[in-house]
Each structure stands twice: as C-alpha cells, then as structure tokens.
C-alpha positions in Angstrom: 41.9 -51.3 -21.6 43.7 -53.0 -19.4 45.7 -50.2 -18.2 43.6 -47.2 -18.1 42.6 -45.7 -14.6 41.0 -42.4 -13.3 43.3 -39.3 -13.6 44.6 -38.3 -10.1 44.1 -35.0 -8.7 47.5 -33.8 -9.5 47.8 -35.1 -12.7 44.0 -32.7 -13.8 45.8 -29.8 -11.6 49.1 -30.2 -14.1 47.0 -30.8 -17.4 44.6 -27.5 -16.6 47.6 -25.5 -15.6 49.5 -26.5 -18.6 46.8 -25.7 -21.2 46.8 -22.2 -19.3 50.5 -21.8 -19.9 49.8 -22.5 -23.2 47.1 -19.9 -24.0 49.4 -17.7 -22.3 52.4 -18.3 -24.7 49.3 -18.2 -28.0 48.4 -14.8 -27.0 51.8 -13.4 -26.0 53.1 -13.4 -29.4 48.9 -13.9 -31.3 49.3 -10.9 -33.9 46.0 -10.3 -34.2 45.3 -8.6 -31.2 46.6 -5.2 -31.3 46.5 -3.8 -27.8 47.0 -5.6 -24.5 43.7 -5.1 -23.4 42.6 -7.2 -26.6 45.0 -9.6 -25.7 43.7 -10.2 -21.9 40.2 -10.3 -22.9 41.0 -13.2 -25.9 43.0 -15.0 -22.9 40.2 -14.5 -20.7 37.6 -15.5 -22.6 39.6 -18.6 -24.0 40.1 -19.4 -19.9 36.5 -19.2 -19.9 36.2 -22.1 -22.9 38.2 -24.4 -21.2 36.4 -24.2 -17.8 33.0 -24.5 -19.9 34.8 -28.0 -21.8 34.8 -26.5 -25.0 39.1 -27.0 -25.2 40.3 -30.4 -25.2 40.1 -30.5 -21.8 36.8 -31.2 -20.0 34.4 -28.9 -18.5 35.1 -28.0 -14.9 32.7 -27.5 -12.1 32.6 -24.1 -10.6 31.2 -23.3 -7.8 31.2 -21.0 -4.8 32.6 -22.6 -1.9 32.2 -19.7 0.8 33.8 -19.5 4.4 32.0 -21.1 7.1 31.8 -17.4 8.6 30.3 -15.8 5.2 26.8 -16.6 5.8 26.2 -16.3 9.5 28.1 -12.6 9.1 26.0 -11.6 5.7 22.8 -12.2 7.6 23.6 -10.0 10.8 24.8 -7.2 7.6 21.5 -7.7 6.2 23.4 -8.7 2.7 23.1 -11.4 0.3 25.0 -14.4 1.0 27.3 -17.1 -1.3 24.9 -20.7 -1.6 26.7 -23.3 0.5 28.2 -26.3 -1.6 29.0 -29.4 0.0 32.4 -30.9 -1.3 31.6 -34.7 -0.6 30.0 -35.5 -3.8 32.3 -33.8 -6.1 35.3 -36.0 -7.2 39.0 -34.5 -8.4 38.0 -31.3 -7.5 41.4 -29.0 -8.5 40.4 -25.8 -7.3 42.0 -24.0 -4.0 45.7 -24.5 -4.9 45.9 -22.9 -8.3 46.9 -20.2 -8.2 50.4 -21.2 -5.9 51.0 -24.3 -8.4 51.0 -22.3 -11.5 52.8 -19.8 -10.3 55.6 -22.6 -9.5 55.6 -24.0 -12.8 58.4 -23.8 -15.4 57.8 -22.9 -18.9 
C-alpha cells in the first residue's frame, strides 16, 4: 500500500496500554471469577498473553535491561548478576515509560 508505514513508538506505547485498559475493564465486571485474587491472576496471566503475541497485538521483547552499576556491585557481593542487553539493535522498544503513561490515560 501506498500509505502504510512502520508504527511509531508512541503509537505501540498507546495500542499496548489500551489493550491493558481493556483487560482491565473485562475482568472488573468478568463474572466468572469469584474472588479478587481470581480476578488478578486471570488479568495477569492474560498480561502475560499479550506480551508472548498470543492477543491481537504482537509479541513483545522482554528483556532485562540492568543499571550500569548492577554488575560491577553484584560481583564485589559475590551474587548473581542481570545479563547485559544492548539497546542498539532492538527497534520501537516501549518499555521504561509505562508505567507513568498508563497511569495518565483516560478511560
């Protein structure tokens, strides 16, 4: 198509963070699940789905993206120590903001 083009970052963060909001509204009024524990797990899991791409939105890389500091400090502990990932090769990555934009958005 003439018009098609690559999704920009913002428009991913907004399509993820609205499929969340509506899990969110599923599960608030689901039936089904009788207690509230029941009903964080379902939402949990079905946060899960979509990060695996089995939602209609696409799977999501996920990866650990530890302080500079973490290693370095884990070794002088003696303790285990997050893998390094470099950021250069991974394109629309959404993660690091979350959590702020979907607390700012409306229903």
């Amino acid at each position: 198509m003439e018009n098609s083009r690559e999704k920009t970052r913002e428009e991913v963060q907004k399509e993820f963070l609205k499929y969340i909001k509506e899990l969110i509204d599923y599960y608030e009024i689901e039936s089904g699940k009788v207690s509230i524990r029941e009903k964080l797990e379902s939402l949990a899991f079905s946060i899960l789905v979509a990060i695996d791409g089995e939602s209609p939105l696409p799977a999501f890389i996920l990866a650990p993206d530890p302080h500079k500091l973490d290693k370095p400090y884990c070794i002088d502990e003696n303790k285990n120590y997050f893998p390094e990932n470099l950021k250069n090769n991974v394109k629309c990555n959404i993660s690091g903001e979350l959590h702020d934009l979907f607390c700012k958005m409306k229903n």
